[in-house]
N, C-alpha and C positions, 0 to 999 in steps of 0.2 A: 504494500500500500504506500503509494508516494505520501509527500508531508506538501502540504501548501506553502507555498512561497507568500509570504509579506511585501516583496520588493516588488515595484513598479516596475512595468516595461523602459527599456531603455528613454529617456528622451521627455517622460512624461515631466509635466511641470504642474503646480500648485496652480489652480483655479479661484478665480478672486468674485467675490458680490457684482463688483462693478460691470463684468462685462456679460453685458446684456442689454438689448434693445430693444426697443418698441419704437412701432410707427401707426400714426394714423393718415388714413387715404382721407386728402382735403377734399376729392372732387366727389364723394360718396353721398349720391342721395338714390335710397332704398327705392325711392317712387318715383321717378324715371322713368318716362316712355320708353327713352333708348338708353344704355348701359353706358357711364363713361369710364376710360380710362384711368386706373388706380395714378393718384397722383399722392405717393407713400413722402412723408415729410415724418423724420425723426423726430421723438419728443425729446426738448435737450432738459436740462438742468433735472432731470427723472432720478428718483432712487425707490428704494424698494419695492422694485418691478417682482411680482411675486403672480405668478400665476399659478392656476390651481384645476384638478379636470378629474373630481369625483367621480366614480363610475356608477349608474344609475343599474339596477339588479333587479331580478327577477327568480326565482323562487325555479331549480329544475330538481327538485325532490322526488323521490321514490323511493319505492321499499328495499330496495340495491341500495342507499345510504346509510339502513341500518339505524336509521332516528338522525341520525349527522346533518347538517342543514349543508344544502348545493344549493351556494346562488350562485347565474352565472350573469355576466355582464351584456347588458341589451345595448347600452348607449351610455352615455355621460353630461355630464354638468357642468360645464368651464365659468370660470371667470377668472377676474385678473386685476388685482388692485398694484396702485403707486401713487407716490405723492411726487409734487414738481415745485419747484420756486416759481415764485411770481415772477415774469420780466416784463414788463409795460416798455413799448411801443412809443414812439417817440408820437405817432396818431392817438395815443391814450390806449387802442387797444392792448391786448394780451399776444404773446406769442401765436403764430398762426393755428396750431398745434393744438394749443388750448381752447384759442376761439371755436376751431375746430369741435371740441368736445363739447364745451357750453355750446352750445348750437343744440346739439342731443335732447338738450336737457329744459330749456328753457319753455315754457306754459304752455305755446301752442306747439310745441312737439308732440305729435300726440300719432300714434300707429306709426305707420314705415317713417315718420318723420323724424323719430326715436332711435332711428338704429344707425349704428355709427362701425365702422369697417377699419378691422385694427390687427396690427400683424406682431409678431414677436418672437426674440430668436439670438440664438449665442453668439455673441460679438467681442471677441477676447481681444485683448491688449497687443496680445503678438500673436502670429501665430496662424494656423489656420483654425475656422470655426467650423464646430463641429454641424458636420451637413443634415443628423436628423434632430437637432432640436430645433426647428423651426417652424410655426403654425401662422394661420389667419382663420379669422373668425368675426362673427355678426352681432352684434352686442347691443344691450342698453345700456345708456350711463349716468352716474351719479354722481355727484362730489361737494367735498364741505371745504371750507377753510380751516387750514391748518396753521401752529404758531401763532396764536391769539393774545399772547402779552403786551406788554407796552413796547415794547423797543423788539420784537422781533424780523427774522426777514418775513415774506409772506411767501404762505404755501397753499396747494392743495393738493386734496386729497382723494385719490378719483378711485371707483369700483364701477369695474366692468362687468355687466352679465349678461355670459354667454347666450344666443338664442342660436340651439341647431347644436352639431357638436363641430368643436374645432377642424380644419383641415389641415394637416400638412404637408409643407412647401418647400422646395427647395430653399434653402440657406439663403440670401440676399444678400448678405453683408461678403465683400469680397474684399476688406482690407483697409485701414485707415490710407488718407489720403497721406505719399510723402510729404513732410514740411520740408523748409529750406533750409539749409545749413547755415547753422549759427557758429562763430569762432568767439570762445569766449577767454581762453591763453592759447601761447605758444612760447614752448619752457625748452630747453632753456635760452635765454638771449644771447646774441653775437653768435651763432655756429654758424662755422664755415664748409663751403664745399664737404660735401659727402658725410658733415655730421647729421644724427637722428636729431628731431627735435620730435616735444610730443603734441599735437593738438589738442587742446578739449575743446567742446562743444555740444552741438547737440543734431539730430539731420543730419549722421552720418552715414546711417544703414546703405542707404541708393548710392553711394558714391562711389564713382569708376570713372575708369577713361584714362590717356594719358593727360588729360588737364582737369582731373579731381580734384587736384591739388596744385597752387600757384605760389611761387614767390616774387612778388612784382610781375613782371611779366612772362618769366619762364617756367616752365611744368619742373615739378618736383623731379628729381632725378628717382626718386621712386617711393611710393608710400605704402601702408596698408590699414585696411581698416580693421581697427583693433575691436571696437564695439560703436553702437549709433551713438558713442558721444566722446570714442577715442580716434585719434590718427597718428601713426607714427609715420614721420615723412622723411625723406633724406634730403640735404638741403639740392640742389642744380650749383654748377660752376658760375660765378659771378664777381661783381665786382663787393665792396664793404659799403655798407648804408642803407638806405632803406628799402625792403623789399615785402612790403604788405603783402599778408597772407588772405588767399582766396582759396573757399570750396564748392568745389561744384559739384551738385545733381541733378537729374532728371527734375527734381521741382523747383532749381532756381541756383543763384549762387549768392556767396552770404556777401555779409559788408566785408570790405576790405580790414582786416585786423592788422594793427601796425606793427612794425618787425624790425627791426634793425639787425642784418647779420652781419658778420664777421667775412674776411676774403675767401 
């Protein structure tokens, strides 16, 4: 008889609260002659994204159970609460996201005018996301204010319920967008010809090419990317004085960082 192993697969990494996503379809109205196109807008400043999908039973008992109760599962119950920060709109409005939802919910909502069209699904930091945790579903919604003190930020507080049972969907999220590379040192100062100096920053991940990396005007005589917020570069042949450090990637290239090298 083997013995279970405790150890994770090669590669696995710790999984955090934060990553996870919700979106609701701005262009969603249930009563619609003709169907429009999902137009999915993230809800941002979102946290305890918590969804939930009780399985609804039914009773398949016989005398084969021996008195032992057999429920099996007919269908289920979703719904899906989170709370969000207030962000007012320099028009007074709410994020679109939200108006979105209060739309749902306000007096003369009343039948299909009610139901609001919301998707949800793993969205990690790094990484790829995992391709079946991902659902959409038809929902009514509800929400109070949250953080009611004197001096708090403002929040709310929203629960969604499911009408129908959830679908699942392929994953959507395919990756944060690259930022640009930031240069926030270059250690150590005066290295000449063929010395390593070290980058930090940030927006390193995408960087390649042979002009990833600049001193003034010439490509690094060679660098590598240590981590998206290290570089170790070897300086190019030149002259003494100043030769502002530039990174570049695919999403852009940072400010020029000031540099004085050595011959």
């Amino acid at each position: 008889m083997s013995t279970p192993t405790t150890a994770l697969p090669a590669g696995a990494a710790l999984g955090f609260s934060y990553e996870y996503g919700l979106d609701v379809d701005l262009n969603y109205d249930a009563g619609a002659a003709t169907p429009t196109e999902p137009n999915w807008q993230p809800v941002r400043r979102a946290s305890a994204i918590a969804p939930t999908a009780p399985p609804i039973t039914a009773t398949a008992q016989s005398y084969d159970d021996l008195g032992a109760p057999n429920d099996q599962k007919t269908s289920e119950s979703w719904a899906l609460a989170f709370t969000a920060l207030v962000n007012r709109l320099a028009s007074g409005l709410y994020a679109p996201e939200i108006e979105a939802l209060k739309k749902y919910t306000e007096p003369d909502a009343i039948g299909t005018a009610s139901i609001a069209h919301v998707r949800w699904y793993d969205k990690p930091a790094s990484g790829a996301p995992n391709p079946n945790d991902a659902y959409e579903g038809f929902c009514s919604v509800s929400f109070d204010r949250g953080n009611t003190g004197n001096a708090d930020t403002g929040s709310w507080s929203f629960s969604l319920t499911g009408q129908g049972r959830r679908i699942q969907i392929a994953n959507p999220f395919t990756g944060w967008a690259p930022s640009t590379p930031v240069v926030t040192s270059v250690l150590p100062s005066g290295a000449a010809a063929g010395d390593l100096v070290t980058i930090k920053g940030s927006g390193f991940s995408t960087v390649t090419g042979l002009d990833g990396v600049k001193f003034g005007a010439v490509n690094a005589a060679d660098y590598e990317v240590v981590s998206p917020t290290v570089i170790v570069a070897s300086l190019p042949t030149g002259s003494a004085g100043a030769a502002n450090v530039v990174v570049k990637s695919p999403a852009g290239s940072s400010t020029p960082f000031t540099y004085t090298r050595g011959a």
